[in-house]
C-alpha positions in Angstrom: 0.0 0.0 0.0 1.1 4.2 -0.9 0.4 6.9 1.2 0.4 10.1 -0.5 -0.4 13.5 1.0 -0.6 16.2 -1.4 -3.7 14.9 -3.2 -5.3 16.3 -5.4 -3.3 18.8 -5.9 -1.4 19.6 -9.3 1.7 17.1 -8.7 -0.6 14.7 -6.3 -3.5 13.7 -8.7 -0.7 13.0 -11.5 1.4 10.7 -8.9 -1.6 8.8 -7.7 -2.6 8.4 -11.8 1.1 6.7 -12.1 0.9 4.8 -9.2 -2.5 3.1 -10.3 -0.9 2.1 -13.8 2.3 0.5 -11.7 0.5 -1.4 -9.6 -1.7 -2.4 -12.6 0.8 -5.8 -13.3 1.1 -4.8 -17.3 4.5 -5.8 -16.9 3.9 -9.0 -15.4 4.8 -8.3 -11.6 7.8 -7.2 -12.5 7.2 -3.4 -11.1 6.2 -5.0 -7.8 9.1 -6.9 -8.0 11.4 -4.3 -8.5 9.9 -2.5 -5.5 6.9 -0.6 -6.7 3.3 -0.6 -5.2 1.5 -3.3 -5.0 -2.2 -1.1 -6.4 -3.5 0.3 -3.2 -3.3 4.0 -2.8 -4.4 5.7 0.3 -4.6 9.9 0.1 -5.1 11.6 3.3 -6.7 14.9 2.5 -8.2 18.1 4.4 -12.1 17.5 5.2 -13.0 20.4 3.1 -10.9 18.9 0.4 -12.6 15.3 0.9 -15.3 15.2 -1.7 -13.4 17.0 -4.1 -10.9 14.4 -3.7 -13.6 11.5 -3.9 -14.8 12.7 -7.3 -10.5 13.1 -8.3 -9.7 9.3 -7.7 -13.2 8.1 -9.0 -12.3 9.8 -12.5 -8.5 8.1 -12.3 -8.3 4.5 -14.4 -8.3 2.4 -11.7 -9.3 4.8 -9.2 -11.1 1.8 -7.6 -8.2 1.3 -5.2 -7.5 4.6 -4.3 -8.8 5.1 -0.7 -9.3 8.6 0.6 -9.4 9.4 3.9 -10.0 12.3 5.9 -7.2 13.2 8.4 -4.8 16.7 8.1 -0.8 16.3 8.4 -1.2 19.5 10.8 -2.1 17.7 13.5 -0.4 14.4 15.2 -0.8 11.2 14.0 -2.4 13.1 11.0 -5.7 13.0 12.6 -6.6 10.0 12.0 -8.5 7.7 14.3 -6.5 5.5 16.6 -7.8 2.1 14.9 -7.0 3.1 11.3 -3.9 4.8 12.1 -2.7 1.4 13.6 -4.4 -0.2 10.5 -2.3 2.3 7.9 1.1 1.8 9.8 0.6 -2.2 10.1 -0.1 -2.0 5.8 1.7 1.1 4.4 4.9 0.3 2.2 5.9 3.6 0.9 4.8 7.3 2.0 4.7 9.8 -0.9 5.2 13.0 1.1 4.1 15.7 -1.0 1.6 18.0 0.8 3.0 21.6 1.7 2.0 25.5 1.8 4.0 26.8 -2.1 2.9 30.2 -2.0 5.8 33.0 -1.3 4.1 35.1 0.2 2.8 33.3 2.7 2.7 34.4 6.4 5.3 32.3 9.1 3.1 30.7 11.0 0.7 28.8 8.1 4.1 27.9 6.5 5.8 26.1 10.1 2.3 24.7 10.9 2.1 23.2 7.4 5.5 22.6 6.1 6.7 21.6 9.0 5.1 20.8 11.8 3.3 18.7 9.0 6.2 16.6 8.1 7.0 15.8 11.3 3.7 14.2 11.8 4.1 12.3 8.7 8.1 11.3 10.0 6.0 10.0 13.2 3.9 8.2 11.2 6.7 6.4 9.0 8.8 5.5 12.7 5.7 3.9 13.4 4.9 1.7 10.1 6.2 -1.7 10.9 6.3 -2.5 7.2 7.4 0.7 5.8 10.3 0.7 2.5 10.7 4.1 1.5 9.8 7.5 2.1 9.7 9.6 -0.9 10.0 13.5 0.4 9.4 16.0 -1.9 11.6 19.1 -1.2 12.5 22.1 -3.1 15.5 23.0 -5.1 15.0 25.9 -3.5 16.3 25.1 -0.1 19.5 26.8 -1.3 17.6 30.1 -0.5 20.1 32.8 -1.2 22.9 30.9 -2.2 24.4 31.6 -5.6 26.9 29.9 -8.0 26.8 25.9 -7.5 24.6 24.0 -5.0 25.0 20.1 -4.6 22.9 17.6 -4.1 24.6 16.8 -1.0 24.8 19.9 0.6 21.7 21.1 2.7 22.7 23.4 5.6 25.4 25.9 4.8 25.2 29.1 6.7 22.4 30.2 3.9 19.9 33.2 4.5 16.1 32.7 2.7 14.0 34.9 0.0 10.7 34.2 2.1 8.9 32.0 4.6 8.6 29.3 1.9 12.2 28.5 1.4 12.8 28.9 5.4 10.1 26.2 6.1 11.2 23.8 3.4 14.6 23.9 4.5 13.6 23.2 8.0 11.2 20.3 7.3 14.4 18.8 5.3 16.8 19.3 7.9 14.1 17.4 10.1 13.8 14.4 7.6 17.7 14.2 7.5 17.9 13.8 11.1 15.6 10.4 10.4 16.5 9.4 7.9 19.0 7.1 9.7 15.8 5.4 11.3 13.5 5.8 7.8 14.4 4.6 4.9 14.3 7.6 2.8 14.7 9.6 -0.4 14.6 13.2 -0.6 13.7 14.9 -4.1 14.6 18.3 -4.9 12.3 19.5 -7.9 13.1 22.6 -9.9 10.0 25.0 -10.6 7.8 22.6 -12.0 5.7 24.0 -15.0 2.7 22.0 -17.1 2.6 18.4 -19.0 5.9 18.8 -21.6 3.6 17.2 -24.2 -0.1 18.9 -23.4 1.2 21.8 -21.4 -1.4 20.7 -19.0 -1.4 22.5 -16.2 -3.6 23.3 -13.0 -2.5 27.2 -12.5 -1.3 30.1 -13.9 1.4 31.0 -11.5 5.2 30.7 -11.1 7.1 31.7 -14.6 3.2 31.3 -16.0 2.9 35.4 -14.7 5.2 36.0 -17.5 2.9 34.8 -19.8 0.0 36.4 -18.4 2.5 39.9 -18.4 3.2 39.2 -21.9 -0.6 38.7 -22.8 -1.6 41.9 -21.4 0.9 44.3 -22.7 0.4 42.9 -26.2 -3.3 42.9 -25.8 -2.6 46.8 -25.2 0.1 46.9 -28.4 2.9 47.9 -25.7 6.2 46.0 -26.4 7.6 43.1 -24.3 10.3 44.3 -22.2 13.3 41.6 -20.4 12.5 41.1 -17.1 14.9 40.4 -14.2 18.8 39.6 -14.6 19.4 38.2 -18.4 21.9 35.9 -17.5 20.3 34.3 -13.7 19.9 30.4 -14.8 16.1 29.9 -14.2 15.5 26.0 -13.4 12.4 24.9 -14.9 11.2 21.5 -15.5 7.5 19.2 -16.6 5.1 17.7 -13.8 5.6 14.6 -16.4 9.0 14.4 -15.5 9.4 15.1 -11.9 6.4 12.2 -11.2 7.7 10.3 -13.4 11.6 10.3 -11.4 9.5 10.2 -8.2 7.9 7.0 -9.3 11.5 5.7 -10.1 13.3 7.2 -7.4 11.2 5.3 -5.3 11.8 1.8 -6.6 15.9 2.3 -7.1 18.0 0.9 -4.3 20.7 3.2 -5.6 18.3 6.1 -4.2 17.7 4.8 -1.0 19.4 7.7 1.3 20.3 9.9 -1.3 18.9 13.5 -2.4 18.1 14.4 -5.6 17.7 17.6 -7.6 15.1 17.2 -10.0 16.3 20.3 -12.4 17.4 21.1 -15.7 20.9 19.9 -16.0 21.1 22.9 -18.6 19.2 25.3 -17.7 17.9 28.2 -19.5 19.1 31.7 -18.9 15.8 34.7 -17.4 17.1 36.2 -21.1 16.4 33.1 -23.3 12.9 32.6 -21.2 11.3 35.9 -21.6 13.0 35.5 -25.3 11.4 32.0 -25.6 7.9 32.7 -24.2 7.0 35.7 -26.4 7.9 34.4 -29.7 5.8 31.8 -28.6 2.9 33.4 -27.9 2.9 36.0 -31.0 6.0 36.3 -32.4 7.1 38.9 -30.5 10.7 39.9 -30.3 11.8 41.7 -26.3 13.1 45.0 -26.7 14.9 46.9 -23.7 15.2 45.8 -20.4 13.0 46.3 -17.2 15.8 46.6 -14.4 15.1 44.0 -11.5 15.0 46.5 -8.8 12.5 48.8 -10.6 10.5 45.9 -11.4 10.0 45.1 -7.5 9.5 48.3 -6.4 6.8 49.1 -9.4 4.9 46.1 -8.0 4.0 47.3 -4.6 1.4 49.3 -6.8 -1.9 48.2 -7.3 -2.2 49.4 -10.9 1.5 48.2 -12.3 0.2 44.7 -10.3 -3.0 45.0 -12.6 -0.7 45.5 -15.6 1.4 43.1 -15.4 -1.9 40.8 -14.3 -1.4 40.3 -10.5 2.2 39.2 -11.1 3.4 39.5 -7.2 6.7 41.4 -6.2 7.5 38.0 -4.8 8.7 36.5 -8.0 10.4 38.8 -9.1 13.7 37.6 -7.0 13.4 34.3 -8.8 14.5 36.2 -12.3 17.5 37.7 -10.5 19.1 34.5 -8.6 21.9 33.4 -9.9 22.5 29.9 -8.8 22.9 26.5 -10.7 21.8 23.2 -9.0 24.5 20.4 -10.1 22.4 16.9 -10.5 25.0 14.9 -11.6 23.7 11.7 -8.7 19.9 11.8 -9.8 21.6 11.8 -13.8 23.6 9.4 -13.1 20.6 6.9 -11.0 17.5 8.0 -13.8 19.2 8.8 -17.1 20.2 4.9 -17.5 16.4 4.7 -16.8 15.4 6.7 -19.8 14.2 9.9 -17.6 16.4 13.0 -18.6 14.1 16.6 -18.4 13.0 17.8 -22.1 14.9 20.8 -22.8 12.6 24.0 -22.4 12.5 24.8 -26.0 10.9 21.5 -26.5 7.6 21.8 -24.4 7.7 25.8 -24.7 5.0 25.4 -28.1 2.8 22.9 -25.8 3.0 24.9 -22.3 2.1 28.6 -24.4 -0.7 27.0 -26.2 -2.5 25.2 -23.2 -2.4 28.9 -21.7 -3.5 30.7 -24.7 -6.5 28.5 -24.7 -7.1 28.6 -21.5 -5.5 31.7 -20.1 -9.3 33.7 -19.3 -11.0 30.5 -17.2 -11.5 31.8 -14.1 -10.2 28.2 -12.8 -6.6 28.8 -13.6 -6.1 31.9 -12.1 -4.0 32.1 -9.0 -3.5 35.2 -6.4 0.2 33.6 -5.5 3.2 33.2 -6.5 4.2 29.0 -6.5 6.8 27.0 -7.2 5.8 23.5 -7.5 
């Protein structure tokens, strides 16, 4: 049996999908074999999530054996009642740890209550699981904070300040999962900004490098030209959700990753330049003239009306076009690339991610009021 938290959020409701088709047997047992699940899914969700959550796993193939259950990670032993708490720690095989507060901006105390007071809960629930074999945590790249340059895959704590609450609660949770993992059997993932379906563009939000789009939109809609935001030559690390499920799936059937964190980035990424360049040829052809400095650009955003603009675009983000800092991957290459999972280079799925948005870039259900990374 899979625990995943995080469901069904953009990322969850695409894992759970992947897990159903592993545990499906197509390969004849040989996924169960090789570690994966053996079918059974359970997704701990948020009451006021539950039925929304219901009517997600009954529309998945095979959603059949996806059990949802109402609990919260916010609270100890995740809420759960004592008899099927002793029930999911006697069954559970692998805990998907996904569930978190993405939004920059948000305040302290949500982000410690959820990030990590949350993942503590769910480390207490996998020292408790008599049967457990891996515990997939999904971090963030992004840990780094305000480091610059190169950042390793081993390297977690190194004297680093933080942009926002985000990054400071992320780190935290991880530093709390490292202390375990001598006790769990664990795998930490560190995903890049994660940005719709490579071949669809599917996505769930507008958000995250999707505000350029949406800034891009608007000034064109008004004829005004399409400026380069942020510092032209920051790497910015984007990569698909098909992708990063895809290496968590993996990740969490490879021995070889057992103990061992992961960046799940662009080994080459592109540069803030070549993605404001990218995404308005893109969308109409446009070619960026000129150059909106950085500073300006987060100081213009405190304003209502530049916000409106530039389409709600928080200030936030804007420290995300400026960052310059690599993430090295060369452990989760070397343990997935034999496996056939490499990201698509950004040029690639650019065509599919624009036109998903330009199709559905006015639905009320993609718009977003914060700025997310994953």
């Amino acid at each position: 049996m899979d625990l995943v938290t995080g469901f069904p959020g953009f990322i969850g409701r695409r894992l759970v999908a992947e897990l159903l088709r592993e545990g499906e047997g197509d390969d004849g047992g040989a996924s169960a074999a090789a570690g994966g699940g053996d079918g059974r899914v359970v997704c701990v969700v948020e009451e006021r999530m539950f039925e929304a959550a219901r009517a997600a796993a009954a529309a998945l193939p095979g959603g059949e054996r996806v059990e949802v259950v109402a609990g919260d990670i916010v609270e100890r032993r995740l809420g759960l009642s004592p008899a099927y708490y002793d029930r999911l720690t006697s069954e559970v095989r692998r805990v998907f740890h996904l569930a978190a507060i993405y939004d920059l901006a948000v305040p302290i105390e949500i982000a410690q209550r959820v990030n990590v007071d949350g993942t503590g809960n769910v480390l207490e629930l996998c020292g408790d699981a008599s049967s457990l074999e891996r515990l997939v945590y999904v971090s963030t790249a992004y840990v780094a904070g305000l480091r610059t340059q190169i950042v390793y895959e081993h390297e977690l704590g190194m004297g680093q300040g933080f942009k926002n609450h985000y990054e400071s609660t992320k780190f935290q949770a991880e530093v709390w999962v490292e202390r375990e993992r001598g006790e769990i059997p664990t795998t930490i993932l560190r995903p890049a900004i994660v940005v719709g379906d490579s071949r669809t563009g599917e996505t769930a939000k507008f958000d995250g490098p999707y505000y350029l789009l949406r800034t891009i939109a608007q000034l064109r809609r008004r004829r005004l030209p399409v400026a380069q935001f942020g510092r032209s030559e920051a790497a910015f690390n984007v990569v698909p959700v098909d992708y990063v499920v895809a290496a968590m799936v993996e990740a969490a059937k490879l021995d070889g990753a057992l103990g061992e964190t992961l960046h799940l980035v662009d080994p080459q990424p592109l540069t803030t330049r070549e993605l404001v360049t990218t995404l308005a040829r893109e969308y109409d052809g446009t070619v960026p003239r000129g150059a909106l400095p950085p500073g300006l650009a987060a100081v213009a955003l405190r304003s209502p009306a530049v916000r409106r603009l530039f389409d709600g675009t928080p200030r936030e983000s804007i420290a995300y076009l400026n960052h310059p800092v690599t993430f090295d991957s060369r452990r989760t290459v070397d343990l997935l690339g034999p496996r056939g999972l490499t990201p698509p280079r950004f040029a690639e799925y650019a065509p599919a991610m624009v036109r998903f948005f330009a199709e559905h870039a006015t639905h009320p259900a993609f718009r977003s009021a914060g700025m997310k990374l994953d």
